[in-house]
Each structure stands twice: as structure tokens, then as C-alpha cells.
C-alpha positions in Angstrom: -19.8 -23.9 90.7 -23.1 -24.8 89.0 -23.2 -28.4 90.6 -22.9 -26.6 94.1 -25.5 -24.5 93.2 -27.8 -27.2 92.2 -27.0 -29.2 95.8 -27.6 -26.3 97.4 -31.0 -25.7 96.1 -31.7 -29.5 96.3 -31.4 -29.3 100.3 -34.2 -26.9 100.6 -34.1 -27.7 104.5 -30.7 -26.5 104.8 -31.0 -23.7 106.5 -32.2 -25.3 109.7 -29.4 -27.4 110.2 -27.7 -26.9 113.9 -25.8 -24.1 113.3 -22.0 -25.6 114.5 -21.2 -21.7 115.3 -23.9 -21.5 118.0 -23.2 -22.1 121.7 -25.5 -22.0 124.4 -25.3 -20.4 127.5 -25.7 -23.4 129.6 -23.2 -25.5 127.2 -24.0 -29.0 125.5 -22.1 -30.6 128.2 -23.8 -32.3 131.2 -24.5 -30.0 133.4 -25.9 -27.3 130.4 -28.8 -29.7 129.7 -29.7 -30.6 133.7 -29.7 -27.1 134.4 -31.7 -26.0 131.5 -34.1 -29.2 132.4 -34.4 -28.3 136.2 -35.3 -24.4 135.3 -37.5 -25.5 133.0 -39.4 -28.3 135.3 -39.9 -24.9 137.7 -43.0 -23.9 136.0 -44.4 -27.3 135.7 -47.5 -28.1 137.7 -46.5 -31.2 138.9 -43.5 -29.1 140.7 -46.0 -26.6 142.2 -48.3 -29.5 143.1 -44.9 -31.1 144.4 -43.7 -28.2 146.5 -47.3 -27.5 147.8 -47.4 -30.8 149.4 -44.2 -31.1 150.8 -45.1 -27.2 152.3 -48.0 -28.4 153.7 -46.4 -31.4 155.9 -43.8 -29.8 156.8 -45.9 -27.2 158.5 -48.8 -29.7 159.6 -46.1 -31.5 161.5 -44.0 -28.8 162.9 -47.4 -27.3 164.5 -48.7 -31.0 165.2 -46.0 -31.3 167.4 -44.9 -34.5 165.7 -41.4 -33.2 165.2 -40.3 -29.8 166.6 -37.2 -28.9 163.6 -39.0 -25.7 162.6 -41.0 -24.5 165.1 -43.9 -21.5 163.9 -42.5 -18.9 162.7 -40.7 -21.6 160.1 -37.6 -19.6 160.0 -36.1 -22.9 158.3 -38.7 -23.2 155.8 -38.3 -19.6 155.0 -34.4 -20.3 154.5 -35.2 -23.0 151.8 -37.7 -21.0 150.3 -34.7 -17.9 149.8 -32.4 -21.0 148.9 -34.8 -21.9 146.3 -34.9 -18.6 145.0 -31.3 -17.6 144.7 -31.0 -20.6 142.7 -34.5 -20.2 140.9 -34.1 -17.1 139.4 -30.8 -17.4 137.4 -31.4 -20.5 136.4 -34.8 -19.1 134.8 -33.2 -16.6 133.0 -30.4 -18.4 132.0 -33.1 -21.1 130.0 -34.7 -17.9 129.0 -31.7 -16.9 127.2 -30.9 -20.0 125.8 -34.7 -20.5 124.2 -34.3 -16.6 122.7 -31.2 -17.5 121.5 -32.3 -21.2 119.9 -35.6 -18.6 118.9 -32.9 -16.2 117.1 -31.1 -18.9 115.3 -34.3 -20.0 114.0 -35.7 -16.9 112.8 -32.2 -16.3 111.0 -32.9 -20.0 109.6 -36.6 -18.8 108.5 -34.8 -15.4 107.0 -32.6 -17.3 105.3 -34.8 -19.5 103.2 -37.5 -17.3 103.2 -34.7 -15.4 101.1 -33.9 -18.1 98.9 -37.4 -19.2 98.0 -37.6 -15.3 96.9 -34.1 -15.8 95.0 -35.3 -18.8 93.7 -38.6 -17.3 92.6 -36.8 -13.9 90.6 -34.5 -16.8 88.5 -37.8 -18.6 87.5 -39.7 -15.9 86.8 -37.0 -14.3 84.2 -36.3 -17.9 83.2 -39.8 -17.7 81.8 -39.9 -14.6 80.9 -36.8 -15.8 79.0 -38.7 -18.9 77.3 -41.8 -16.4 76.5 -39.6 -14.3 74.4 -38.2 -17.5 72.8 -42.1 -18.5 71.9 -42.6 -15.5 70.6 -39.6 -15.5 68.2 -40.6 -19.2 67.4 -44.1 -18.1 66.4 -42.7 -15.4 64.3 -40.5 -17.3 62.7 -43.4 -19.7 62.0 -45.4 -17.4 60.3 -42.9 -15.6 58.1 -42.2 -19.2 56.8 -45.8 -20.0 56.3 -45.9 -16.8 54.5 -43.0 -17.6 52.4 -44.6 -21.2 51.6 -47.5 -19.5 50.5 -46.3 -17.0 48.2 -44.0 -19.7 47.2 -47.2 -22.0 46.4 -48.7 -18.9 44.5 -46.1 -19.0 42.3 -45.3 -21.9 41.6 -49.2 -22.6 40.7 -48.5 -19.1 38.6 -45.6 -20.8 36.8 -47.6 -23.8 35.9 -50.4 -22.1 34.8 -48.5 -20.5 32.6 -46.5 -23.9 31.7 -49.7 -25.6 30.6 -50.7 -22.4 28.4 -47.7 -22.7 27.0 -47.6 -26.3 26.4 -51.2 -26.2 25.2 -50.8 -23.6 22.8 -48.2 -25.5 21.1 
């Protein structure tokens, strides 16, 4: 029990191991990861930059007259743009939900050790407290006995005193 303690607080990182319980809502399979890649690319500016370009030709040559697919009022553009969309919004929400999620399991992971540490601070505290009261006790127990020696000193310098009176006397 003690030794699994002592790993335990060895592996001060543990807490923000993958959690083998958690599941996103995309999955770790294949498709999980490309969707969750291809919402996330939706807010990037080299998508915007992307899509502004292609929006541009397409209507430069529909009203150039250089092709005549999707003539003004761009009713096809319009369809890709509601195709884009449909698919847009869940897909943002859905990565959305994955990063609060991944966000939640990490602040769990942060309450965790932030618990720990606290644990881990109360045991060291009383551990000292614990050695403070020893110390104390110690330097009690140090000064009765220099006391002792001391009145044992005094006496024995009383007892030959009074030896060498003795002695000399005789």
C-alpha cells in the first residue's frame, strides 16, 4: 500500500495522462480526426483567402461570358454556398464540443493535482510540525541532562572537598 503511494506521488504528471475513459464526439477513428481537421481549417485565413478567390473567378467568368454555367443571379453558387453551410455548421460545433470536452478533461486533470499538491502540502506540514515537537522534546531532554551533569559535578567537587579535608586532617 505504502509503495503505491510513493509511485503515485513520484508521477507528479499523472493526472494528465489520456484519460482511456474519454471518447470524443468525432471518435479516434479516421474519419473523427478529418472531420475535426476540416472544421477546424474553416476559420483559417488561408480558407477564407481560398474561398474568396475561387468566388471571385467564378463570377468574373460567368459575367465575362467565358463560360455561361451560372449565369447572374448565380443560383449555383448560392447552392454551394447552402451546401457549404449545412455541412459547415455541424461540423463547427461538433469540434467545438470535442475542444470543451478535451478542455473539461483537462481542468479535471488541473483539479486533480491541484488537489494532491494540497494533500501533499497538509502531510508535510504536520510531518514538521511532527519533527518540531520531536526538537523540542530533544532540547528538553538536553537540558534536564545538562542539569543533572551539573548538580552531579557540584557534588562530586562537594564530595572531594570534603575527601581532601578529611584526608588532610588525618
Amino acid at each position: 500500500m505504502e509503495e503505491a503511494m510513493s509511485e503515485e506521488r513520484r508521477h507528479y504528471l499523472r493526472f494528465h495522462i489520456r484519460h482511456p475513459h474519454f471518447s470524443s464526439t468525432f471518435g479516434n477513428d479516421w474519419f473523427g480526426l478529418k472531420a475535426e481537421a476540416f472544421a477546424r481549417f474553416f476559420g483559417t485565413p488561408t480558407f477564407l483567402i481560398g474561398q474568396t478567390l475561387i468566388v471571385a473567378l467564378w463570377i468574373v467568368l460567368n459575367i465575362a461570358g467565358t463560360t455561361n454555367f451560372d449565369v447572374y443571379p448565380f443560383i449555383l453558387l448560392n447552392l454551394a454556398f447552402s451546401l457549404q453551410a449545412a455541412y459547415a455548421a455541424p461540423l463547427i460545433l461538433l469540434a467545438q464540443t470535442r475542444q470543451a470536452d478535451r478542455d473539461k478533461a483537462i481542468a479535471d486533470a488541473d483539479s486533480q493535482h491541484r488537489e494532491a499538491l494540497a494533500a501533499a502540502h497538509v502531510e508535510r506540514q504536520q510531518l514538521a510540525d511532527r519533527q518540531q515537537e520531536q526538537m523540542l522534546d530533544l532540547l528538553e531532554q538536553n537540558t534536564t541532562l545538562t542539569r543533572l551533569t551539573q548538580e552531579l559535578s557540584e557534588r562530586i567537587e562537594t564530595l572531594t572537598q570534603e575527601m581532601h579535608r578529611t584526608l588532610c586532617k588525618s
